[in-house]
C-alpha positions in Angstrom: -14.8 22.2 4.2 -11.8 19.9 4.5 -12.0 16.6 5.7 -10.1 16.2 8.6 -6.9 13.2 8.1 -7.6 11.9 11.6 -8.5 8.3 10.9 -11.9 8.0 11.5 -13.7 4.2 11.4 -17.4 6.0 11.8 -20.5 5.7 9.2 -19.4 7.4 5.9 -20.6 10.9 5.5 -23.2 11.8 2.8 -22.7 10.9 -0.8 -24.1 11.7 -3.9 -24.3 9.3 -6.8 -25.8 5.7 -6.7 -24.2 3.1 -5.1 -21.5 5.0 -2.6 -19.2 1.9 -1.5 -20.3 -1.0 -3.7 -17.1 -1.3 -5.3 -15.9 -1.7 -1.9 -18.6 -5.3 -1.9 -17.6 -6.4 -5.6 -16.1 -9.7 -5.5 -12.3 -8.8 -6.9 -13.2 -10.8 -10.3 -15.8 -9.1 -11.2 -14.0 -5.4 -9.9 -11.0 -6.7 -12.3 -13.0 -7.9 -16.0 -13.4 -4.4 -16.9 -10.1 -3.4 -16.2 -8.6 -6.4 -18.1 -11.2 -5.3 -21.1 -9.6 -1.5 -20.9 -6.3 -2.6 -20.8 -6.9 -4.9 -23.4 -8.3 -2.0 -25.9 -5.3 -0.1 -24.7 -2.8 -2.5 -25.5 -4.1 -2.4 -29.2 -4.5 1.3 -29.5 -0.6 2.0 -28.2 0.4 -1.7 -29.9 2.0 -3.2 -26.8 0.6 -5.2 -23.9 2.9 -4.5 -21.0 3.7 -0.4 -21.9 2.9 0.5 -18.3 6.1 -1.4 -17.7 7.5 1.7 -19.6 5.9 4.4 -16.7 8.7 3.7 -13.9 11.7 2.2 -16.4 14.0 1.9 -13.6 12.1 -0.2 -11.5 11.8 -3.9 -12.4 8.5 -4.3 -14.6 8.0 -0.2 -14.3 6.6 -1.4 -10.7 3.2 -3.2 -11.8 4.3 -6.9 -10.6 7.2 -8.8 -8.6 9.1 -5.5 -8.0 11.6 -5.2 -5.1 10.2 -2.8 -2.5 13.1 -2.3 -1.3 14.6 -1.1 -4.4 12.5 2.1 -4.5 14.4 3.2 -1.7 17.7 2.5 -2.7 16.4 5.0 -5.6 15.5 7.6 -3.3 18.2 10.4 -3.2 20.5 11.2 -0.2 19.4 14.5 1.2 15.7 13.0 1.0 16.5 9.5 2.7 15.4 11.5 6.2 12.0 11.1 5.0 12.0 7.1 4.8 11.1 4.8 7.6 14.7 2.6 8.5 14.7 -0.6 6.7 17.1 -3.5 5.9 16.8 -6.3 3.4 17.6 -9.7 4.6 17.7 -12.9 2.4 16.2 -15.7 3.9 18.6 -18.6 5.4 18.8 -20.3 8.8 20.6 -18.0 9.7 18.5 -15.1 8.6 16.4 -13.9 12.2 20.2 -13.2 13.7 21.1 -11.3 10.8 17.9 -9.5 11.0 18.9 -8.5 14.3 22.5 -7.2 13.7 20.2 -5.3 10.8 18.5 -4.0 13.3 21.4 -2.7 15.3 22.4 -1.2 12.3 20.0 1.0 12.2 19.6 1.6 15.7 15.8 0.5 15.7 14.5 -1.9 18.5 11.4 -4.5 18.7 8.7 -3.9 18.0 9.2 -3.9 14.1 7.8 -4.5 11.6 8.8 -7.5 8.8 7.2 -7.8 5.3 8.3 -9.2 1.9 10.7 -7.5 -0.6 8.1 -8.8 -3.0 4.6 -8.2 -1.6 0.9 -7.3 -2.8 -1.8 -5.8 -0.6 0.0 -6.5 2.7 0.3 -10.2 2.3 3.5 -11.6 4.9 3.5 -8.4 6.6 3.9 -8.8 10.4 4.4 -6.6 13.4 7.0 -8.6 15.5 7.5 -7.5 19.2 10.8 -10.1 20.2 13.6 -11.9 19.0 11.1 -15.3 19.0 8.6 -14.1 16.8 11.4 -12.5 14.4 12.9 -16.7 14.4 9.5 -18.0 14.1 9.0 -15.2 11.3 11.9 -16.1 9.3 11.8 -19.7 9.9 8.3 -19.7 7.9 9.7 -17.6 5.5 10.6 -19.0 1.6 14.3 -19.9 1.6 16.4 -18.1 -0.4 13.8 -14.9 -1.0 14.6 -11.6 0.0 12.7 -10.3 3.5 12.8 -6.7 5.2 13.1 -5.5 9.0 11.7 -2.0 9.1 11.1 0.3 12.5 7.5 0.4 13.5 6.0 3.9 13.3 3.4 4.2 16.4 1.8 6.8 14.9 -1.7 7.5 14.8 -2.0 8.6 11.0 -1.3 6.3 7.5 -1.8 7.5 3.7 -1.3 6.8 0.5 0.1 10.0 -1.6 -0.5 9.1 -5.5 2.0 11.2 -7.1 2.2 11.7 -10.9 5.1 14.0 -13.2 4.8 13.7 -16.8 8.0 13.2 -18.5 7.8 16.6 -20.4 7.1 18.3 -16.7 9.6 19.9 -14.2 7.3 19.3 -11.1 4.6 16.6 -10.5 2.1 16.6 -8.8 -0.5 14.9 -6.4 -3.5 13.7 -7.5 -4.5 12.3 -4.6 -4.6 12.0 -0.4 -6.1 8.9 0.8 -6.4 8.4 4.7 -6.2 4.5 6.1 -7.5 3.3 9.3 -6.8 0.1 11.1 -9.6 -2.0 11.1 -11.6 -2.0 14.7 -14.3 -3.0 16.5 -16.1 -1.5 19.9 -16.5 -3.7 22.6 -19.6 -3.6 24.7 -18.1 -5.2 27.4 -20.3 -8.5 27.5 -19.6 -9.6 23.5 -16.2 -11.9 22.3 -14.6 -10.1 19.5 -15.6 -13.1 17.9 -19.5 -12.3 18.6 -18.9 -8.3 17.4 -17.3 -9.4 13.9 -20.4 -11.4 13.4 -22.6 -8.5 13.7 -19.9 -6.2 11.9 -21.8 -6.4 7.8 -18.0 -5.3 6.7 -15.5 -6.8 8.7 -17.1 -10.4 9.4 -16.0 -12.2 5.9 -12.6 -11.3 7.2 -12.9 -13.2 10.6 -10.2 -15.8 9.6 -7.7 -12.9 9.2 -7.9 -12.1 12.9 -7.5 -15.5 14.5 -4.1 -14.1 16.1 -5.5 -11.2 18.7 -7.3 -13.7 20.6 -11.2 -13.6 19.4 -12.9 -15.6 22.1 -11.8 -12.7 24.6 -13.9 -10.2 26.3 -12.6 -6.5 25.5 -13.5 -3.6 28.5 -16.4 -2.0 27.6 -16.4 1.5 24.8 -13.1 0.0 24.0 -12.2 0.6 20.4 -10.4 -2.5 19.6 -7.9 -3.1 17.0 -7.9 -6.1 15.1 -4.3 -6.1 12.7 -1.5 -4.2 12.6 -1.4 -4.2 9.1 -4.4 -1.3 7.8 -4.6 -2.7 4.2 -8.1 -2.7 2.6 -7.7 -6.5 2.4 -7.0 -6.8 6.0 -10.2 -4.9 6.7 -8.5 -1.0 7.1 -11.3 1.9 6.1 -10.0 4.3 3.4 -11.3 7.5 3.4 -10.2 10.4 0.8 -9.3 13.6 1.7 -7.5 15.0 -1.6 -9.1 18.0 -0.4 -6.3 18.0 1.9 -3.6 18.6 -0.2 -1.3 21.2 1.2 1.5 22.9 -1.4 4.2 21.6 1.5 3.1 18.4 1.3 3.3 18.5 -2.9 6.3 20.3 -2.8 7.8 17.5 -0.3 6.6 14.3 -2.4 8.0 15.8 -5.4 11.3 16.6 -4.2 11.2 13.1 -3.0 10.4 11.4 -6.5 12.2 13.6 -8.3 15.4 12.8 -6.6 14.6 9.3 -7.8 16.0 8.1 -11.6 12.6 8.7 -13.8 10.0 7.7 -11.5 6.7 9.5 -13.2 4.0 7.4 -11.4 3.6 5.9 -8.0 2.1 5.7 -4.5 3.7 6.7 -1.8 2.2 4.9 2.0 3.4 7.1 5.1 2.5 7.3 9.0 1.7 10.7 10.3 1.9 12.1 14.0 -1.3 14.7 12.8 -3.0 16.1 10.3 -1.3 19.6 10.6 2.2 17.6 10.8 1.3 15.9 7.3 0.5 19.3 5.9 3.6 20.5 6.3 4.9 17.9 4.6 6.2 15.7 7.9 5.7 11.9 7.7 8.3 8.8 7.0 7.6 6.5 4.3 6.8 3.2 4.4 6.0 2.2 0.9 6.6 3.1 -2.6 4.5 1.7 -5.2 4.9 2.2 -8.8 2.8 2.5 -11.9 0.8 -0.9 -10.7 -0.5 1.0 -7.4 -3.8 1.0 -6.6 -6.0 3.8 -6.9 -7.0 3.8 -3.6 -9.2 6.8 -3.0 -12.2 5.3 -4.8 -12.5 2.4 -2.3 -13.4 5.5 -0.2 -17.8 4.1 0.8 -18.9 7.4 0.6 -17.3 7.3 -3.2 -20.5 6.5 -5.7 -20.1 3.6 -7.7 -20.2 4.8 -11.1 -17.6 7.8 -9.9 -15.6 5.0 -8.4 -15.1 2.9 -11.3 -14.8 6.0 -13.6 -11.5 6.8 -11.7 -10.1 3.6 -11.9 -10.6 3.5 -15.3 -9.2 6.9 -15.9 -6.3 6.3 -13.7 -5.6 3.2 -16.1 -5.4 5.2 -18.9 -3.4 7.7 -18.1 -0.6 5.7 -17.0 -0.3 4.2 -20.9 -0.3 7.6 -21.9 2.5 8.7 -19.8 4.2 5.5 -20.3 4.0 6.3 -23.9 5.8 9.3 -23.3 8.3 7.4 -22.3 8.6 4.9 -24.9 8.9 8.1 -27.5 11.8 8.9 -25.1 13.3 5.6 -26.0 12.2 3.9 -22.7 11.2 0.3 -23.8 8.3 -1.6 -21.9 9.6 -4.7 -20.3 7.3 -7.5 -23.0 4.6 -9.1 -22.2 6.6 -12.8 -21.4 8.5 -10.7 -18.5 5.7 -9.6 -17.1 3.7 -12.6 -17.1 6.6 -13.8 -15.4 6.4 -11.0 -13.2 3.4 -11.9 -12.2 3.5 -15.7 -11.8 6.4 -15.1 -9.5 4.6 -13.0 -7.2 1.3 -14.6 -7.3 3.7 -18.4 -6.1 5.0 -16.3 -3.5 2.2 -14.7 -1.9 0.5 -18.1 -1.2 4.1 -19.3 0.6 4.6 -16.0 3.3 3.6 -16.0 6.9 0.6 -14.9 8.1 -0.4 -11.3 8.4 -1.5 -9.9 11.6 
């Protein structure tokens, strides 16, 4: 039976395997040593420290630190750009939030919107804005000088991560996997604060600070599912589920004409919002996101995903992109070197700490 792509914040069905969600609990230090120890051993066996870099060569550090997002969709060919949400790139000055808005018109998208960083990690800086003062107040806390992006907001029920994969000998790529994101909620009982219910909630409650901006010390109406961000990333507390069972040949066939029309993109993530499950099936959604050979492997923070299958896929997923990127370097692709993406990665780790507030 196929799991259904509604976004569903219920119990986790039954698993089998030890452990189903403890990676989900594993402080992200200890989730990270083993991967370091991998890549490590990797980096010997192929002789080069940063060959992911080599996966996605035309995207700045193949896409695993301090790329421009909005670069993967200046990639993304003409007869396919129907498929991406509307987005504009705005470098931040004082006069940046008016610029933003003649961006906007542009486009022909209204508030509410959505504004995140060109260079962004796990939805760090990304805020749903709903007027003209909270796009100033936005930009005004915004680094000077760094690149920000306006982009419609989708109020659509559905969001997913596609990971789509084409080696460099192969024609057609393919999708490995469908994960399924829901916001992050809780249900009121009509007499708690949302402040009380996250301190009964064992998985959202270490997140509390997060959600200082929807007003905790309020009573919700009763049976009320309430959401608590806008943004359904697993660090703001969104549930993953994975339905890879899902897959539909439309849906493949759609993600691969997308990446295809892009200049060798071989590994990546593709986030979208969806109207239905039977919509995304057919290969209708708008894009969001693209991520590139540094994107998470999302499905395996699924809870009802065992632990020791979990960490198996993360490792395998690893792997494979040095293989593929080795492809690559036979192909004369170069990896970017390790002292770029070091760089890469100091750059992005500064800014993170400097962006507004999510919500």
């Amino acid at each position: 039976m196929k799991r259904t792509l509604t976004p569903d914040p219920g119990p986790a069905g039954p698993s089998h395997g030890l452990w189903p969600g403890l990676i989900c609990k594993l402080p992200k230090p200890l989730l990270v040593v083993p991967m370091v120890v991998q890549w490590l051993v990797l980096a010997l066996r192929y002789r080069s420290l940063s060959l992911p870099s080599a996966a996605d060569p035309m995207i700045d550090a193949g896409g695993l630190a301090g790329e421009s997002k909005i670069a993967y969709f200046d990639q993304v060919g003409d007869a396919e750009r129907p498929w991406l949400a509307r987005t504009a790139a705005i470098v931040s000055d004082p006069d940046a939030a008016a610029r933003a808005c003649a961006a906007m018109n542009g486009l022909g998208i209204d508030f509410p919107i959505i504004a995140k960083p060109d260079i962004g990690w796990c939805g760090f800086g990304v805020r749903r804005i709903d007027d003209p003062s909270a796009l100033q107040a936005y930009c005004d806390a915004y680094p000077e000088g760094e690149t920000l992006l306006v982009q419609e907001y989708l109020d659509l029920p559905g969001e997913a991560g596609l990971f789509y994969v084409r080696r460099p000998t192969e024609t057609r790529g393919r999708l490995l996997s469908l994960t399924v994101r829901s916001a992050p909620t809780v249900q009121s009982d009509g007499m708690s604060t949302l402040r009380q219910l996250l301190a009964r909630d064992e998985r959202l409650r270490s997140r509390t600070c997060l959600y200082e901006g929807v007003g905790l010390d309020r009573v919700p109406p009763a049976s009320s599912d309430v959401p608590l961000a806008a943004v359904w990333s697993y660090r703001m507390g969104g549930l993953y589920r994975d339905c890879s069972d899902s897959i539909t040949p439309d849906l493949e066939a759609r993600i691969d004409e997308i990446a295809s029309s892009m200049p060798n993109l071989h590994v990546a993530r593709f986030d979208v919002r969806f109207a239905s499950q039977a919509e995304l099936g057919e290969g209708r959604f708008k894009i969001i996101e693209i991520n590139g050979a540094g994107s998470e492997a999302i499905e395996f923070f699924d809870p009802a995903v065992p632990f020791f299958s979990a960490y198996r896929g993360i490792l395998q997923k690893q792997a494979m992109v040095f293989a593929l990127a080795a492809e690559n370097r036979a192909a004369g692709f170069a990896p970017c070197g390790w002292r770029a993406l070091l760089r890469a990665y100091r750059r992005q780790a500064r800014l993170l700490g400097r962006y507004p507030a999510s919500n």
